[in-house]
N, C-alpha and C positions, 0 to 999 in steps of 0.2 A: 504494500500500500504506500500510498505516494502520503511526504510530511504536509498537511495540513498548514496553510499561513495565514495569518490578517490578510486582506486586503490591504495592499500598498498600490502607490506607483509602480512599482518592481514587479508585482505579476504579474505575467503574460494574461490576458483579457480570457483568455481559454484556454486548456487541457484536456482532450480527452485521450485515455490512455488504455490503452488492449480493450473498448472496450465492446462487448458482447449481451444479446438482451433477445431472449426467447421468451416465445409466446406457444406454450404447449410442447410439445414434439417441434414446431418453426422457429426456424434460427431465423432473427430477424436481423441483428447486428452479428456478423463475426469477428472478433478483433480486431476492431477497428481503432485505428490512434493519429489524432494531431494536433497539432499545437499553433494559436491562433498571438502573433503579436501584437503590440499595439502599434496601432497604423496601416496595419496590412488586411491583405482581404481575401478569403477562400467563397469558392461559386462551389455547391453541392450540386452534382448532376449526376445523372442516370436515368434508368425508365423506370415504370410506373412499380411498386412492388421492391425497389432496390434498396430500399431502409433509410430514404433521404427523411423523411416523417418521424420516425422511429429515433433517429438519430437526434433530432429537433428537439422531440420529448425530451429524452436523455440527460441533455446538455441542460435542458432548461429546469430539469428535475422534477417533470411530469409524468416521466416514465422511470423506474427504478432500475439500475444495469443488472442482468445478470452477473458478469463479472466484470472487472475492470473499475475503472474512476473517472469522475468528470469531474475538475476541478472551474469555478468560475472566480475569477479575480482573484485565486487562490483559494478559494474555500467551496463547499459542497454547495450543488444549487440549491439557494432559495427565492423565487420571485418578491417573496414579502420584501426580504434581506437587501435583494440587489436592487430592487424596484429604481432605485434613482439611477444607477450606472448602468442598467441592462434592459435596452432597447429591444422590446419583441413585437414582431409585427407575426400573428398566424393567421391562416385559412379560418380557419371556426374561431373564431374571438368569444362567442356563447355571450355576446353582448343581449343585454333587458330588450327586447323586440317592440315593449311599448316604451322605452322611453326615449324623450326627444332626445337627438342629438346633442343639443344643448347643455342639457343634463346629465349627457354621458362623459363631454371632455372636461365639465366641472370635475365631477366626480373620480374618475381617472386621473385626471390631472394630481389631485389630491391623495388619490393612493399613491401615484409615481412621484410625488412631489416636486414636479416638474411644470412649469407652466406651459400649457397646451394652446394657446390662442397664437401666439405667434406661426407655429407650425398649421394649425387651422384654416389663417389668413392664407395662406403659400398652400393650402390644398382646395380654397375655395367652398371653405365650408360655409360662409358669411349668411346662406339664403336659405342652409338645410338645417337651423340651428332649431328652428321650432316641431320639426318632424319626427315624428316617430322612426326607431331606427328601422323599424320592420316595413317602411313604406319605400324606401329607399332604392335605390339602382342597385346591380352588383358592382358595380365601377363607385357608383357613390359611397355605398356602401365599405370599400376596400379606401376611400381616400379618407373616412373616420377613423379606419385602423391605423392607417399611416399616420396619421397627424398624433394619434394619442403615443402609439408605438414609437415614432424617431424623436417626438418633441425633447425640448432640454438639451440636455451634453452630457449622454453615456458615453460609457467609455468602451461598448460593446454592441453592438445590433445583430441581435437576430433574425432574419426575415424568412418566413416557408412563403415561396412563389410571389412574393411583394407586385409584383405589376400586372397581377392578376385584375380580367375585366376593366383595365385604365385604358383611359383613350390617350391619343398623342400626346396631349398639351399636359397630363397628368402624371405620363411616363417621363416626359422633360420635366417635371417638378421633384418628381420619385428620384431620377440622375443627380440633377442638381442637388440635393437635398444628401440623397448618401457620399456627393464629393465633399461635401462641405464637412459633415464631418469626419468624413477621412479625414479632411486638410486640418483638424484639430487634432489628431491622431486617435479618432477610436478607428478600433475593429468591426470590421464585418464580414458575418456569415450568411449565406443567402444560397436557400436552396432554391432551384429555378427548372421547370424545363428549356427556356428561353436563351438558348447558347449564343445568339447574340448579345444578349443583357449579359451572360456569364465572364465572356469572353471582354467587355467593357469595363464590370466592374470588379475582375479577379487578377490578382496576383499569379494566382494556384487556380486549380478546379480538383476537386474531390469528387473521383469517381468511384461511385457506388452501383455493385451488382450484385445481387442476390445475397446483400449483406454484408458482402465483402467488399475491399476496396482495392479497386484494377489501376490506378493511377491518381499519382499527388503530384504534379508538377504546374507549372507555368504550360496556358494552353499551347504556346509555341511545340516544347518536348514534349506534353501529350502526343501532337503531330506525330514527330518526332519517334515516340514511341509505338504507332501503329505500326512503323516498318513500312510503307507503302506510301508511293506518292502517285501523282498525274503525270502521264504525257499530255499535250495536244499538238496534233503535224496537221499539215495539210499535204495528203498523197498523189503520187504521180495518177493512180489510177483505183478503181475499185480497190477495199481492203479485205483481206486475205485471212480468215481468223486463225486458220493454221500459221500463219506465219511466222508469229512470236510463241509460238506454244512451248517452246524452251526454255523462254524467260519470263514464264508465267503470266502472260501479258491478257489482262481482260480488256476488251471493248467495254466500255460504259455510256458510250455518247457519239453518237454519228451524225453530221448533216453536211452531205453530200461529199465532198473529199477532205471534209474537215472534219477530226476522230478526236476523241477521248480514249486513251487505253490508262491502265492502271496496273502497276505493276512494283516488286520489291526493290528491284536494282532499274530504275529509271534513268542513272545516265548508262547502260548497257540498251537498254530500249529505246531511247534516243540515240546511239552510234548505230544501230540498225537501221532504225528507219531513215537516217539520213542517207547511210548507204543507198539505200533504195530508194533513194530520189525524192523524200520527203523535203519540204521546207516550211518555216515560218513553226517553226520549234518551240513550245516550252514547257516547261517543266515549274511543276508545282508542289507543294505539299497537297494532302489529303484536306477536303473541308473539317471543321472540327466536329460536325455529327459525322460525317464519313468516319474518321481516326476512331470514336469513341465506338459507334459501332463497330468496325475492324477489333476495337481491343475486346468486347464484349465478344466476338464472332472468336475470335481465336482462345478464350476461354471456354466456351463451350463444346468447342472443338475438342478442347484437351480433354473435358471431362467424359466426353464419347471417347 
């Protein structure tokens, strides 16, 4: 077990360490571990079922680990506890349905002892303040969560899917809002399926599958880590799918004698085809849903 601290400056904003969290006979976290600094920022992705939720709970101490530790600002989650330093934005907030809005960021405001009107103003709450929350948009609805969940200066955010249901001009408030307090230096954790959003506001990505975790790096090396990049040529003449079958070369994209192939060793597919009278050449990494699926594709592979 990890030494238990106060709460300083000095603690890394999160810990989670080996850890592991079943539900019946289903592993839902398998040893999973990382370590959240301040100022920096992890994007939790994977598909639906991979423990990005589970994990959420965990951290935030809504869910009890099987084994391992989560430490938050150095100490065991407690919402009560951390309310002032620990920004949680979730899907089910299980907010009062009848009461207005109004009523809701007083009152929150007050648990979290943060004042929430400022962060309100910047979500365009000004006109929904007399309505019942249960009347509300799902977009409206998710910009009450935001403004009660990032208001203040934690030193920590949480968010499961934050840009859920927002429209444009809500998403550029959602950005701005999680830069700004990066630029104070807290942390952020954000689980998303939105790999553009991930890929904008992560340092790292934490890939989660089937509990376990296939990749912690900068989504660059994620890339990187697929093993597989793009060609695209433009060919002399019809393409030939026996051609490259030595160098494991898949077609993925064809319009007219301009090709997509995909392949491990991409500058050995590119000296072929230019051989072969290809031109106007290039080579790319993998999209990052492309990489993450490859990394999930080649685990399940192995477990066959």
């Amino acid at each position: 077990m990890m030494q238990h601290r106060t709460p300083d400056a000095t603690s890394p904003p999160l810990e989670v360490v080996h850890l592991s969290r079943s539900y019946g006979t289903t592993l839902a976290l398998d040893d999973v571990s990382l370590t959240l600094e301040q100022g920096t920022a992890i994007a939790v992705v994977g598909p639906n079922g991979a423990g990005k939720t589970t994990l959420i709970e965990c951290i935030l101490g809504l869910a009890r680990p099987s084994r391992g530790e989560v430490l938050l600002l150095g100490t065991p989650p407690s919402l009560s506890e951390h309310a002032h330093e620990v920004g949680v934005v979730l899907a089910d907030s299980g907010f009062p349905p009848e009461v207005p809005v109004g009523a809701l960021l007083e009152l929150l405001g007050r648990v979290r002892g943060v004042d929430v009107w400022p962060m309100a103003e910047r979500f365009g709450l000004a006109t929904l303040l007399a309505r019942p929350f249960e009347t509300l948009s799902l977009g409206q609805r998710q910009r009450v969560r935001l403004a009660i969940g990032l208001a203040g200066t934690p030193r920590l955010v949480v968010a499961d899917e934050p840009a859920t249901a927002l429209d444009l001009d809500a998403r550029t408030v959602l950005r701005e809002v999680l830069d700004d307090h990066r630029a104070r230096g807290a942390a952020l954790l954000v689980a998303t399926h939105d790999l553009g959003e991930a890929e904008a506001i992560a340092d790292r990505l934490f890939l989660l599958h089937r509990g376990r975790c296939l990749a912690y790096a900068p989504p660059a090396q994620v890339r990187r880590l697929a093993g597989i990049g793009e060609v695209r040529a433009t060919l002399p003449g019809p393409y030939d799918p026996t051609a490259h079958e030595h160098l494991g070369a898949e077609l993925v994209a064809a319009e007219g004698l301009r090709v997509t192939l995909r392949a491990r060793d991409t500058d050995a597919l590119a000296h072929a085809l230019l051989h072969q009278g290809a031109h106007s050449l290039e080579i790319a990494p993998l999209s990052l849903e492309h990489a993450l699926s490859a990394l999930i594709d080649a685990t399940e592979e192995v477990k066959q």
